[in-house]
C-alpha positions in Angstrom: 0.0 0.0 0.0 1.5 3.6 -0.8 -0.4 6.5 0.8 0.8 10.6 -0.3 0.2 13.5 2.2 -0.6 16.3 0.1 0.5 20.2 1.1 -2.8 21.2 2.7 -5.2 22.3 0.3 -3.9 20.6 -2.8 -6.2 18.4 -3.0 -9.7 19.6 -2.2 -11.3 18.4 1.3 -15.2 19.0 -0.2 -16.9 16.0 0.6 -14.5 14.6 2.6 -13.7 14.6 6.4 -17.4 15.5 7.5 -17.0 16.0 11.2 -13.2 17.0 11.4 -11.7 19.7 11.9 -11.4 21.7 8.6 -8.3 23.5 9.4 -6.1 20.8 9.6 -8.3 17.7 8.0 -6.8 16.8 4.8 -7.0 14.4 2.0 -4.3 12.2 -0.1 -4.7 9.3 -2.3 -4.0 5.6 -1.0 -3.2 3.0 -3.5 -1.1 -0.4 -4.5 1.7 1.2 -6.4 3.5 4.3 -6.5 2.1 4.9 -10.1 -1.3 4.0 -8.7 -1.1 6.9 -6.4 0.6 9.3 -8.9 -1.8 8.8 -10.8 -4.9 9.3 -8.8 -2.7 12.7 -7.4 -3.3 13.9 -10.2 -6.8 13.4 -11.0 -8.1 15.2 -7.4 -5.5 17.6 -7.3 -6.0 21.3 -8.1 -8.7 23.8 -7.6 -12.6 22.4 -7.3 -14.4 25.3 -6.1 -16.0 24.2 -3.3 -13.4 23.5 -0.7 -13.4 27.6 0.6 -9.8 26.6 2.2 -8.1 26.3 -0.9 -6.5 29.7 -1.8 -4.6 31.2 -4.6 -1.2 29.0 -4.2 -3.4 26.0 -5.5 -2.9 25.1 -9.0 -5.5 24.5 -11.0 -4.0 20.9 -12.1 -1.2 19.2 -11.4 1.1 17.1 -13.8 2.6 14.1 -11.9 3.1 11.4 -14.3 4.9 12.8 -16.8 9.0 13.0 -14.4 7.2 10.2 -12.3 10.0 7.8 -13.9 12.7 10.4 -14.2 13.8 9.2 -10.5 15.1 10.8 -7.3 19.4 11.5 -8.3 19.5 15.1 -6.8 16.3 15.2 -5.0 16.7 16.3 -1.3 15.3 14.5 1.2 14.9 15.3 5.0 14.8 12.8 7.6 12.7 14.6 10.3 14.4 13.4 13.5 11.7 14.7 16.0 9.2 12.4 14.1 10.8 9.0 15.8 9.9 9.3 19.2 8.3 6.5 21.8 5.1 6.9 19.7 6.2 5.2 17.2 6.1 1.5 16.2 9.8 0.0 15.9 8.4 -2.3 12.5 7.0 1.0 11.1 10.7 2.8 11.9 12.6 0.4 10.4 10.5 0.3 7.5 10.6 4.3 6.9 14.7 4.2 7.7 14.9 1.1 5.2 13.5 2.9 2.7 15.3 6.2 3.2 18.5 3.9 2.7 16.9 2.7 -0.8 16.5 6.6 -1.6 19.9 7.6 -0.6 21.5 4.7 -2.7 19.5 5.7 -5.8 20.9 9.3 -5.7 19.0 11.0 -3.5 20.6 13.9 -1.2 19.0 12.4 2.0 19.8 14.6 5.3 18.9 14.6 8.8 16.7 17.7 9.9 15.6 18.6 13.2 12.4 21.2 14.1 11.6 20.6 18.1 8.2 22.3 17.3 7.1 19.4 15.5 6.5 17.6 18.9 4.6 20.8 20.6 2.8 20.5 17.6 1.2 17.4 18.4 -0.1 18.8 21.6 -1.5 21.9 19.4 -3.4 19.5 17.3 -4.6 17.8 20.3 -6.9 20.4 21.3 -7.6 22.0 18.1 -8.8 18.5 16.6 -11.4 17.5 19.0 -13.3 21.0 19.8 -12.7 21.6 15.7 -15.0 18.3 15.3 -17.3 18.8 18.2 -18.5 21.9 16.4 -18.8 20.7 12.6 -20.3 17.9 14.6 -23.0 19.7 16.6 -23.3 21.9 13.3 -24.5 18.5 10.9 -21.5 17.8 9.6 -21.5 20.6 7.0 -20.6 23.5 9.9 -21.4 27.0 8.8 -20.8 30.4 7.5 -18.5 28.7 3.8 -19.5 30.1 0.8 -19.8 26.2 -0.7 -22.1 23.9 -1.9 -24.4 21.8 0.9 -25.1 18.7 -0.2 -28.6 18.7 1.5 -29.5 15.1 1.8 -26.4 14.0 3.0 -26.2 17.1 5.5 -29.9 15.9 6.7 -29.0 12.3 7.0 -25.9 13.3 9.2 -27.9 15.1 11.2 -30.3 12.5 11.7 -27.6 10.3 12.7 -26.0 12.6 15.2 -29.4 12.6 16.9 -30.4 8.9 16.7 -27.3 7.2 16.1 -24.5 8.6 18.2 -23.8 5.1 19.4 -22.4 3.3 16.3 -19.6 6.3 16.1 -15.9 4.5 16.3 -14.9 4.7 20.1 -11.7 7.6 18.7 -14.8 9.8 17.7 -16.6 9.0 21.4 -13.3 10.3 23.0 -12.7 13.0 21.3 -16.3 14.3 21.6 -15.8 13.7 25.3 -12.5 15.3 25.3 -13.9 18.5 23.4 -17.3 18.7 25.8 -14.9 18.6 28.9 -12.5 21.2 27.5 -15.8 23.2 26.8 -17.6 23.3 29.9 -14.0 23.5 31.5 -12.5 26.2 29.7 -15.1 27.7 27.5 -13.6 27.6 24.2 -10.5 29.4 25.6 -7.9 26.3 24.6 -9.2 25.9 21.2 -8.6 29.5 20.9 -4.9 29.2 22.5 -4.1 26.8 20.1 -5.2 28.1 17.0 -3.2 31.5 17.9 -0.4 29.7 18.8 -0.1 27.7 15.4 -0.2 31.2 14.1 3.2 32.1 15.3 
């Protein structure tokens, strides 16, 4: 399986994540081979119209196939070391460093590179992601206030769902529904707000 993690906004989030946080919720294609994913890249990627986060640095396609075989000689590569850490599964290290090692022997210009914010970050995203989806949540799905398209039938059959059905949601969503309503009756909004300003600077 090869999965690609767009830049944010490349490929258009309409659709999508109903119930997540739209600021940092993306989308990226998942497929059996490289080419596979390339390919579907660059089918979704570019501008749609209807994903009001997408701004003016978005292309309005994207060409992927066509140096997809020209290979990776030159291309630089950073290893992020803040992004092994305790959290992570010694299989899925090895297999990320294995590969790296492939990379570097086929020309690429691999390097270690360290940003210590990456592992405040996750505690940013910690609050930010759970009240983020409480209130697309408590909104149907579809929040508010974007100049978009709302698909109506699928915005009234989340709803529906959210009232009635709260009990088949994955036990992630339960917790971070729960983790969102004590932050809110705790805090009143104020450490969703922190976080957001702090990813600002």
């Amino acid at each position: 399986m090869v999965g690609h993690k767009p830049t944010f906004g490349l490929v258009s989030h309409f659709g999508v994540g109903f119930g997540s946080e739209p600021s940092i919720d993306y989308a990226g294609p998942m497929a059996r081979t490289v080419e596979d994913t390339a390919a579907a890249l660059q089918a979704v990627a570019g501008v749609d119209g209807l994903d009001f986060r997408q701004d003016r640095a978005v292309p309005e396609t994207m060409d992927v196939l066509s140096t997809l075989r020209d290979g990776v000689e030159g291309l630089r590569i950073g290893v992020l070391e803040e992004g092994f850490d305790d959290l992570t599964e010694p299989d899925v290290e090895q297999a990320v460093l294995a590969a790296v090692d492939v990379l570097a022997r086929l020309g690429a210009d691999v390097s270690k590179v360290s940003v210590p914010e990456h592992l405040v970050a996750r505690r940013v995203g910690g609050m930010i992601g759970p009240e983020g989806s409480r209130s697309i949540f408590d909104g149907g799905f579809m929040g508010a206030f974007a100049r978009t398209y709302y698909p109506t039938k699928l915005v009234a059959a989340i709803g529906k769902m959210n009232r009635n059905g709260t009990g088949a949601l994955p036990p992630r969503t339960k917790f971070g529904l729960l983790t969102a309503e004590y932050s809110r009756r705790n805090f009143y909004g104020a450490v969703y707000a922190k976080a957001h300003n702090v990813r600002r600077s």
